[in-house]
N, C-alpha and C positions, 0 to 999 in steps of 0.2 A: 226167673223169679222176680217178681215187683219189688220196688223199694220198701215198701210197706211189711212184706214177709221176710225180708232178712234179718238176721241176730242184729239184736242192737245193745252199746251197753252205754250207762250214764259214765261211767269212770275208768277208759280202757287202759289198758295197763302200755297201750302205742306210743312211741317216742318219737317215731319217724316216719315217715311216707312220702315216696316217690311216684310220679306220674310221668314216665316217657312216652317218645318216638323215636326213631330211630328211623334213619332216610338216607340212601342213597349220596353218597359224598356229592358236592357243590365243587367244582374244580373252579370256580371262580372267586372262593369264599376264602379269605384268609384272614390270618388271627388277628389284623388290625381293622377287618369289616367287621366281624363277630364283635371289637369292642367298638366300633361306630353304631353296630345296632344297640348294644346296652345304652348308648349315649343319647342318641335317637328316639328312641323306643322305652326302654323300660326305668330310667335314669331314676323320673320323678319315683317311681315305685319302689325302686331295690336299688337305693343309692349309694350302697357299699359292694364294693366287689375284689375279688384277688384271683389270680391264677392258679391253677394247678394241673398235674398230667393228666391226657384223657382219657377218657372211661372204654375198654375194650369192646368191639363190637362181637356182639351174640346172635344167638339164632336160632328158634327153634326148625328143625326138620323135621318128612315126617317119610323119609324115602325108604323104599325097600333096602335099597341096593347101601353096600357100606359107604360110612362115612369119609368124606375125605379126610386124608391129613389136613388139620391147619396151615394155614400159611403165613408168617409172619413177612409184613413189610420192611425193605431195606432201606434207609435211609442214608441217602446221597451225602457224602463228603462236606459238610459246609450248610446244609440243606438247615432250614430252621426247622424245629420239630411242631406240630401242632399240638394246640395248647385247649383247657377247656377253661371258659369264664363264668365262674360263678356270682352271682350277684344277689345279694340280700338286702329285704326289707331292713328298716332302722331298728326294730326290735329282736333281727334275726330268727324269728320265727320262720317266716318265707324264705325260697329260694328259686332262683331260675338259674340252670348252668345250661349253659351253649357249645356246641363243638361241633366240628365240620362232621358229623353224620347222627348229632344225635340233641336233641331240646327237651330238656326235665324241667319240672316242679317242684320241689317239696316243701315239705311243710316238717316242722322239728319243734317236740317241744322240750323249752328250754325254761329252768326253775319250774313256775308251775302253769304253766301254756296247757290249752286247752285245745283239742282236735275240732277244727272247725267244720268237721265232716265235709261226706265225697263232693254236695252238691260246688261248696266253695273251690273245695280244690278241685272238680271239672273245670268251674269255670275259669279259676287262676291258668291252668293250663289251657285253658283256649283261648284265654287271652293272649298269652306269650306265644301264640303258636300262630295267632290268626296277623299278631305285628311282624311278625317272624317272615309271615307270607308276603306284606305289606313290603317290607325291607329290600325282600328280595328280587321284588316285583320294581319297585323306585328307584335300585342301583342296578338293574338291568343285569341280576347276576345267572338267572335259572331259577327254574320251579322246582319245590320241593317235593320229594316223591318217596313218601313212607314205606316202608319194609319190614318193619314191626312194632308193635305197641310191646310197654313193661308197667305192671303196676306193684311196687312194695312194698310192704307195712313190716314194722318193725316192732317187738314189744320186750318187754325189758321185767321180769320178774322177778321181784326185791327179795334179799334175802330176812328175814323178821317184818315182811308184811304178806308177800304170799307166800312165803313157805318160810319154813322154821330150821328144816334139815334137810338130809338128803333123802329122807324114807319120809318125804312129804311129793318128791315131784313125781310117785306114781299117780296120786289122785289130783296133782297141779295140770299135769300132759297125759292122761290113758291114753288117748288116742296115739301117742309116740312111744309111750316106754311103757313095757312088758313087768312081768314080777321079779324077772334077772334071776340070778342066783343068789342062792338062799343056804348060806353056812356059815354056821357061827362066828368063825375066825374070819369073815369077809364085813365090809360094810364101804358099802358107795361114799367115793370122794367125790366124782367128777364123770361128765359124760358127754357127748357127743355125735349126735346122728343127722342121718340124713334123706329123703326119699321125695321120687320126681313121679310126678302123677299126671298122663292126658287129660288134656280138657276135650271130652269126646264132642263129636267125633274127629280128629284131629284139627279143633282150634287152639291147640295152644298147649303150656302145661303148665305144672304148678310146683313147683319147686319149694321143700319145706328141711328150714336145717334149723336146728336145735340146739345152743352148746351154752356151758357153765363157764364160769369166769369173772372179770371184775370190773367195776366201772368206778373211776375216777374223777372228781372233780378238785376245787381247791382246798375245801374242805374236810373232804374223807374219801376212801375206799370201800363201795358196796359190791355185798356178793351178789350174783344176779342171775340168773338163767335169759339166755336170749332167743327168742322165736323169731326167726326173717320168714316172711313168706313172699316170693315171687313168682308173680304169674308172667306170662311172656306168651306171644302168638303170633302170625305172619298178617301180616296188612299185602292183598292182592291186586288193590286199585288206589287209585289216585285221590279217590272219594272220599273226604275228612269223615262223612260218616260212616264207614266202615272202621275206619280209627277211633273214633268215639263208639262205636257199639263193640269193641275189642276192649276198650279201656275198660268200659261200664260190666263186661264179662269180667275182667282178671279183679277188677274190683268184689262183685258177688261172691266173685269162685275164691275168693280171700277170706272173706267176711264169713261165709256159711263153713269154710274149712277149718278156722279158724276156734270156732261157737266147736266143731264137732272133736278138735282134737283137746279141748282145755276140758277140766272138769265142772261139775254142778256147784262143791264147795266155792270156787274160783269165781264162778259165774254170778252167783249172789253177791262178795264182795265187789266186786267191778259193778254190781248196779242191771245186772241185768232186764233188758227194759218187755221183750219178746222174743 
């Protein structure tokens, strides 16, 4: 589907989005080159940064045969652990985090930030990814060799702007939540689901969870309903554009998923533009 025919809205209810890869560990790369390349590389652009642990590696399959067990890494006596660095613009809007097998984007908005749509954040993320290559090429460390693209969107559902109760989020989510049970001494507090979708024919999938709860700032506590959707798929070559035409799918398969599971009421207020 073209840019031009996907759901679009003037006022998306998005907080958050992520744009990965995920690449084959760098045995030469450790957590004080990772912060030479922010120094090198990205300083002037995301000149705040802080540590935290790294993000688990994932993987979509698509094999007959059963899954293996997991395997978790042991880590040696004394061993330093790896670390993941994230680094943000001055306004903390942007983000680039780094870790030995995996280099994200996101974008977050904070007060009243505005989604700088996909074309920006493509290119944010090929920027980070194409110094990335640069880095690694000038310290003589190995080339980077992807193994799967992730793209996330996050949206946040206020409670006294999109919905009002809890016998409002069947017409907020149809596409997620059923008519439930229906008896008078019952009524919805709180819920919960979950469901994984192919992106046929086995590129990928689409991952969509749904849950109620509350969000915090220093001000107050809003009640919210939270939509994550993540798409995820396998990168087979070394070819950045195979990875750019992966991103540009979980992105689509996000956006058109996204327009089918929220309702028409919903769709108006957010601005719906096509």
């Amino acid at each position: 589907m073209t840019e031009s025919r996907l759901p679009s809205f003037e006022r998306p209810p998005l907080i958050e989005t992520a744009t990965s890869v995920q690449f084959i560990q760098l045995s030469g790369l450790s957590n004080a080159q990772v912060a030479l390349f922010w120094d090198h590389k990205l300083r002037s652009d995301y000149p705040e940064h802080t540590n935290t642990g790294p993000i688990s590696s994932q993987s979509e399959q698509f094999s007959e045969l059963p899954r293996k067990r997991p395997q978790f890494p042991i880590l040696k006596v004394g061993a330093f652990p790896p670390a993941r660095l994230q680094m943000m613009s001055k306004d903390n809007h942007q983000m680039v985090q780094m870790q030995n097998d995996r280099l994200v984007f996101n974008w977050r908005r904070l007060d009243k930030g505005t989604y700088p749509r996909w074309k920006m954040t493509r290119e944010k993320f090929r920027d980070a990814l194409s110094k990335f290559r640069e880095f690694l090429k000038e310290e003589n460390i190995g080339e980077l060799k992807p193994k799967q693209w992730e793209v996330t969107y996050v949206n946040h559902f206020l409670a006294g702007e999109d919905w009002k109760s809890p016998d409002d989020w069947e017409a907020l989510v149809p596409g997620l939540i059923g008519t439930g049970i229906k008896l008078p001494q019952l009524e919805k507090e709180s819920l919960g689901t979950r469901i994984q979708l192919e992106i046929k024919p086995r590129k990928g999938r689409l991952h969509v969870e749904l849950n109620h709860g509350f969000r915090s700032t220093e001000d107050e506590e809003t009640e919210i309903l939270t939509l994550q959707l993540v798409a995820r798929g396998p990168v087979e070559s070394e070819d950045e554009t195979e990875l750019m035409n992966g991103l540009d799918l979980g992105r689509s398969v996000i956006v058109r998923a996204f327009a089918e599971l929220t309702g028409a009421e919903a769709h108006k207020r957010w601005g719906r533009e096509k």
